[in-house]
N, C-alpha and C positions, 0 to 999 in steps of 0.2 A: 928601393926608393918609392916605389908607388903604391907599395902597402902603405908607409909613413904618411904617406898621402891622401889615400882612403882613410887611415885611421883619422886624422886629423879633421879628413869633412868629416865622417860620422860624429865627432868629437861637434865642430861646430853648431851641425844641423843639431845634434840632442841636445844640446844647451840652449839653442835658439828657441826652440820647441817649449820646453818647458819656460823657459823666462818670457814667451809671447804668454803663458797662461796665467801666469803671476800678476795679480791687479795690484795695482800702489793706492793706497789708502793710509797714508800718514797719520800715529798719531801726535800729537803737540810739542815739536820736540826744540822751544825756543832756549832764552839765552837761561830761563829760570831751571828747566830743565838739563839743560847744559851744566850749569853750578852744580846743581843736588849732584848730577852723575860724578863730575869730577871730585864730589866731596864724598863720595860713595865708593872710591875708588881708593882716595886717599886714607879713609876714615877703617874702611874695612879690608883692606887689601896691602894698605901702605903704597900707595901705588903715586907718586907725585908728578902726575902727566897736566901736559898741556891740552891738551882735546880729549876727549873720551870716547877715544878709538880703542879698538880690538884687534890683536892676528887670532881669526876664529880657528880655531885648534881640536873641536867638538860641535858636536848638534847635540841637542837635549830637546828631548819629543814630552809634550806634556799635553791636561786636556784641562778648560776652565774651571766642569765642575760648574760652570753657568747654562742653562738651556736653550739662548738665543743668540746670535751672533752681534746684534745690537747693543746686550748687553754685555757680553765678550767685549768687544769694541771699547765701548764706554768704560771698563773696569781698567782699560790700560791708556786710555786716551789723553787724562790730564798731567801733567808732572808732576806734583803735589801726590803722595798716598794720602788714600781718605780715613774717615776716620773706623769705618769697619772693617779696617786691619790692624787690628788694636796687639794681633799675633806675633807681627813684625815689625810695628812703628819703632822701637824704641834702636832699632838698625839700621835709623837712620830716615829721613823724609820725603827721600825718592819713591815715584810711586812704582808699582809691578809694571812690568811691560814684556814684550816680545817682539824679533825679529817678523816673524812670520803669524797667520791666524787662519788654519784650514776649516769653513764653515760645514756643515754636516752633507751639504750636497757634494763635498769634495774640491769647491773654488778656494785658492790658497789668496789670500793679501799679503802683499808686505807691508807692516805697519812703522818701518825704522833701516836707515841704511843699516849693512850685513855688519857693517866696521865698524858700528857704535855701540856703544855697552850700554845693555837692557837690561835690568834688574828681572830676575825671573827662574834663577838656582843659588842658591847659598854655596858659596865660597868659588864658584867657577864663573861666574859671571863675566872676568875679564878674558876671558879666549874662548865662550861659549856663544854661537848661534841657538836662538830659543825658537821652538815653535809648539805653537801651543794651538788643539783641537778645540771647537764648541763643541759642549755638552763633557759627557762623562759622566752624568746622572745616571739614575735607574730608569728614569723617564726617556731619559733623552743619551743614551749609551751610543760611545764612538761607530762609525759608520762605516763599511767596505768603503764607501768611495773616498773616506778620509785617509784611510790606511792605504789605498792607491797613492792619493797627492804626497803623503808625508815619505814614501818611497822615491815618487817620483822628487820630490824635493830634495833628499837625502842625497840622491846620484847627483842633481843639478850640483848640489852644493861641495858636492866630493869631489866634481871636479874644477869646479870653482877656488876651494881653497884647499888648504893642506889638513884637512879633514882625518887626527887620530880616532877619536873615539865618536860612536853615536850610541847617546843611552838615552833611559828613562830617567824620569826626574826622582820616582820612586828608587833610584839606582844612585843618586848624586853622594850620598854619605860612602861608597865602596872607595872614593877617592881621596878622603881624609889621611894624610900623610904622602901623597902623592907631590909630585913637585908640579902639578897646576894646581893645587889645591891652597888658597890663599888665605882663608879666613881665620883673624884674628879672634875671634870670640869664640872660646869650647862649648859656651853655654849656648851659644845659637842655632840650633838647627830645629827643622818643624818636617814632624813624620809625612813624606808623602806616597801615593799610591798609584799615581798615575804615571802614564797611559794604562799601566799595568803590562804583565810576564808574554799573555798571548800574543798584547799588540807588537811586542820589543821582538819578540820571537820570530812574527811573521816581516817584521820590517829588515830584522840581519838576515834572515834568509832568502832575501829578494835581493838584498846588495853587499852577500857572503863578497861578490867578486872586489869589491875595494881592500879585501885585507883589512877592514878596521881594525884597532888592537883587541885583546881582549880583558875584559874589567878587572882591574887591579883588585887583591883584596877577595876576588871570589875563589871560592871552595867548593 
């Protein structure tokens, strides 16, 4: 009985720990925003819900591929996609977004409750928490102290919710024919690279201890 009990403060105290580090910086997520999701849901998913909620069921680590965290920010802030995603517009008019936004000094935001569905992986969207790195340039390549917070976020969130899989975004097509894998359109999908193999590598082997599954599809 008092192991149970110890396990359960260490349980509290490391989730407190890590969610007192987490800053909220919301982006824009009104009634307009709310429709596109739900029609984003319906449209590509066949999903006919009332709210656009999620049971998050995965993490997916990604990096902007923007150099400043301003503009990180900005790129996911409005509901509306703009018009220099001319790559994905026609999937719909929701714009990119993410749960989480770890800045290159290693400060994680949350930009969106964990339970609403962010546009931000092609066909896993509805049971996927997204968290997405500044930078990933040549200039401006992901950071030790990112790959700390995106670990430290990983465990928060494993134990948080019923966390099977945490991959790369460059890993999201290994799930095509999976039964999360929801997307109606064959034609849809756009090659990605990020975080990339070393970052994914060093992140399952900090939190090997969750059991995550392992990526369907791989050989």
């Amino acid at each position: 009985m008092k192991r149970i009990i110890v396990f359960l403060g260490l349980f509290v105290l490391m989730s407190c720990s890590v969610s007192k580090n987490i800053l909220d910086k919301p982006i824009i997520f009104n009634e307009e925003r709310n429709a596109l999701t739900l029609q984003y849901l319906q449209e590509r998913y066949g999903l006919d819900q009332q709210t656009p909620s999620i049971d998050p069921r995965m993490v997916v680590l990604h990096w902007t591929a923007i150099p400043t965290f301003e503009g990180s920010f900005d790129a996911f802030r409005n509901p509306k996609l703009p018009n220099w995603r001319p790559d994905i517009k026609n999937a719909g008019s929701l714009n990119v977004s993410s749960h989480f936004l770890v800045d290159q000094d290693g400060t994680i935001y949350r930009l969106m409750p964990e339970t609403k569905m962010g546009r931000h992986v092609i066909g896993l969207n509805h049971c996927a928490i997204g968290v997405e790195n500044v930078g990933g340039t040549a200039d401006t390549p992901l950071t030790e102290a990112q790959l700390k917070s995106n670990i430290r976020l990983v465990r928060y969130l494993a134990r948080k919710y019923d966390i099977d899989y945490v991959i790369g975004h460059h890993e999201y097509t290994l799930f095509e024919g999976h039964e999360f894998w929801l997307e109606i359109d064959d034609g849809y999908r756009t090659k990605k690279t990020d975080p990339g193999e070393e970052f994914m590598k060093k992140v399952r082997s900090a939190t090997r201890n969750f059991n995550f599954e392992e990526l369907p599809n791989k050989f």
